[in-house]
C-alpha positions as CSV (number, residue, x, y, z in Angstrom):
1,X,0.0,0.0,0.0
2,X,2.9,2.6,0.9
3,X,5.6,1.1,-0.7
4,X,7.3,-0.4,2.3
5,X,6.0,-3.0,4.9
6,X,4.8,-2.3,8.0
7,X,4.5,1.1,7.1
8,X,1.7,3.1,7.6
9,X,-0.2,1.2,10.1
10,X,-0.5,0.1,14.2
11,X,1.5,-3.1,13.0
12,X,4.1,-1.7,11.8
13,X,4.2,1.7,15.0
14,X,4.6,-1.5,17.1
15,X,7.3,-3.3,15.0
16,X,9.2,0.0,14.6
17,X,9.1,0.9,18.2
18,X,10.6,-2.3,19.2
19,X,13.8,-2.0,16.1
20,X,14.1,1.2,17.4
21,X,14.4,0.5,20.6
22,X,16.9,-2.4,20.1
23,X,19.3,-0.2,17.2
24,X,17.7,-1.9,14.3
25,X,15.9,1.1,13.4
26,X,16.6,5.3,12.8
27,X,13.5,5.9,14.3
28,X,10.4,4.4,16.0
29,X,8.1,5.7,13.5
30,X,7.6,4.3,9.5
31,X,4.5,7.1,8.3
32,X,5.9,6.7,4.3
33,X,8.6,6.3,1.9
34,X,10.8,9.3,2.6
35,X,9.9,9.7,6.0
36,X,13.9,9.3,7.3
37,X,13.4,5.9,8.4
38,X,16.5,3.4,7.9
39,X,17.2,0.2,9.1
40,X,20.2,-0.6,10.7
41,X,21.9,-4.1,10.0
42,X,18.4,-5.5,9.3
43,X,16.1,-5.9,6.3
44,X,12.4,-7.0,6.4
45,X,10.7,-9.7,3.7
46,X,7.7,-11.6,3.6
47,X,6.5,-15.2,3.0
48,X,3.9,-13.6,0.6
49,X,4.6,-10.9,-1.8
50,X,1.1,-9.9,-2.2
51,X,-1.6,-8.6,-0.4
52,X,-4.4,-11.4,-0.7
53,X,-8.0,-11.6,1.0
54,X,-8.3,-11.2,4.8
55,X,-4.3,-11.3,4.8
56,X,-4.7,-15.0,4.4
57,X,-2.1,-16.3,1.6
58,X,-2.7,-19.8,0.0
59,X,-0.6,-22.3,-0.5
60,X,0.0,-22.0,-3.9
61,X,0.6,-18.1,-2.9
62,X,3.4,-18.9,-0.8
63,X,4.8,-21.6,-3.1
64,X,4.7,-18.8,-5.9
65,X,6.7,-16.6,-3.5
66,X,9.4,-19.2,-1.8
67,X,11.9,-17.8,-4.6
68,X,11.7,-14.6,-3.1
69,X,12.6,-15.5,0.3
70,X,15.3,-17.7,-1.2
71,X,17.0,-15.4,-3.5
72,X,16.6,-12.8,0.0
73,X,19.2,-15.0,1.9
74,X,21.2,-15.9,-1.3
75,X,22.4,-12.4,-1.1
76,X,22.7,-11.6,2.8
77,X,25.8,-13.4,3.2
78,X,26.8,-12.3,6.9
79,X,23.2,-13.3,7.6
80,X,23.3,-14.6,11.6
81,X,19.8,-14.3,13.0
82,X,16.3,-14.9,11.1
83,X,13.5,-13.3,13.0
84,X,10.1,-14.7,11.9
85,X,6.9,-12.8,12.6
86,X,4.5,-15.4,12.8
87,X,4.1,-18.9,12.5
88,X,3.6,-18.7,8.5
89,X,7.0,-16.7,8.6
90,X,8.4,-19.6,10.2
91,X,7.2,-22.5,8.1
92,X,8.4,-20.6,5.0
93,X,11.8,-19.9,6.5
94,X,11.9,-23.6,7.3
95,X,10.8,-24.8,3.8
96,X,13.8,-22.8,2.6
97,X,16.0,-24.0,4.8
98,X,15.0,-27.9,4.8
99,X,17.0,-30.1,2.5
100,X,13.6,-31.5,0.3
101,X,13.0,-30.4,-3.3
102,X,14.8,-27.0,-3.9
103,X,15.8,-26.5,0.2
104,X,19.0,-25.6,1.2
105,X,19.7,-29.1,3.0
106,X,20.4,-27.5,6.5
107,X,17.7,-28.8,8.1
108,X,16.1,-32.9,7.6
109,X,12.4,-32.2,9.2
110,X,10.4,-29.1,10.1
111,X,8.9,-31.1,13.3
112,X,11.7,-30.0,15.9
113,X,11.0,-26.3,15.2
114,X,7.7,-25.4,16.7
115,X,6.3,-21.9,16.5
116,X,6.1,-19.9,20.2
117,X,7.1,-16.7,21.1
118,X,10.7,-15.9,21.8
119,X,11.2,-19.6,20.9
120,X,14.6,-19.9,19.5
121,X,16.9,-22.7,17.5
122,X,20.8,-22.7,16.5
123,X,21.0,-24.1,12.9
124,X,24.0,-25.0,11.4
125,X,24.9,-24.3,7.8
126,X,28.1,-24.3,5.7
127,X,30.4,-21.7,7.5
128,X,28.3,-20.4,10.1
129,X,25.7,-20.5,12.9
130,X,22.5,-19.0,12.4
131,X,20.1,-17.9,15.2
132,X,16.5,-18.9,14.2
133,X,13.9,-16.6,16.8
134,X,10.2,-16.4,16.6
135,X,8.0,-13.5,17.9
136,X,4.1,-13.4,17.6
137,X,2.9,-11.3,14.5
138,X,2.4,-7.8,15.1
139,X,-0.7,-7.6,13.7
140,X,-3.4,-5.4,15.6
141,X,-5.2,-9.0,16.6
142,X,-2.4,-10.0,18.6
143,X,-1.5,-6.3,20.1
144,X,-5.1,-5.3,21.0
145,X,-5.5,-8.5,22.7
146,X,-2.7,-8.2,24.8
147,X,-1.0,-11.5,22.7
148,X,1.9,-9.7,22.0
149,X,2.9,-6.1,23.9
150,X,6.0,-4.1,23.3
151,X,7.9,-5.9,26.2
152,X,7.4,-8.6,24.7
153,X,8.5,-7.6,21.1
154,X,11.4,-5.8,22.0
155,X,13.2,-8.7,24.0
156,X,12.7,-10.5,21.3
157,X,14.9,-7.9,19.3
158,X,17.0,-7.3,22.0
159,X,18.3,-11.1,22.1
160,X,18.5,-10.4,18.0
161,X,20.9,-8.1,19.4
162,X,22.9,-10.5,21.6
163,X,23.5,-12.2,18.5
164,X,24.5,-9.4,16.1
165,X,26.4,-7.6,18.6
């Protein structure tokens, strides 16, 4: 919608506040293209490229997507943390990462990973360690309802930190 995710809306106020917070961000605030917002040693994808119905991709959205996500960590070769908003972030991150069809081979089965907040796993790949964390989505559902608060988001980011140093 703006030209940048997250921006423009109480989902993104929340995920800004929380980079800010933790140095991954200029500023706590991402209004529009332009408005002076960087990020700092972090970028920010999506499973889904589109915007489809009730913010509910299918499957065959996602599948038309994975190359997306995969060519993203083709190219961040100092990658050392994945942070995934949500348990479809997760299971697309995994798909990528398992060693099935066009999978990296650095993981054998999705079943030891299971999505909960501030859940974390170490995965070994070829010439580093990579921190795997999970947060709840930001999405107003899960911030209205007390799901996820800023607290919570931001020592989520915070142990992103840790890792990045």
């Amino acid at each position: 919608r703006t030209g940048r995710m997250f921006t423009g809306d109480r989902s993104g106020d929340f995920l800004y506040r929380a980079m800010h917070a933790s140095g991954f961000a200029t500023q706590p605030t991402a209004t529009h293209t332009g408005d002076g917002l960087e990020l700092i040693g972090a970028i920010i994808t999506a499973a889904a490229h589109c915007a489809p119905p009730d913010n509910k991709p299918t499957r065959d959205e996602l599948a038309n997507c994975a190359q997306y996500l995969s060519r993203t960590i083709d190219l961040l070769s100092e990658l050392r943390v994945v942070l995934c908003l949500g348990k479809l972030a997760l299971d697309a991150v995994l798909r990528d990462f398992r060693g099935r069809g066009q999978g990296r081979g650095w993981i054998d089965r999705l079943a030891p990973y299971r999505f909960a907040h501030a859940a974390e796993y170490r995965i070994e790949t070829p010439g580093r360690s990579l921190l795997l964390l999970c947060s709840y989505h930001p999405s107003q559902q899960n911030t209205f309802t007390g799901r996820l608060t800023d607290g919570m988001l931001r020592a989520v980011f915070e142990r992103a930190r840790e890792v990045c140093g």
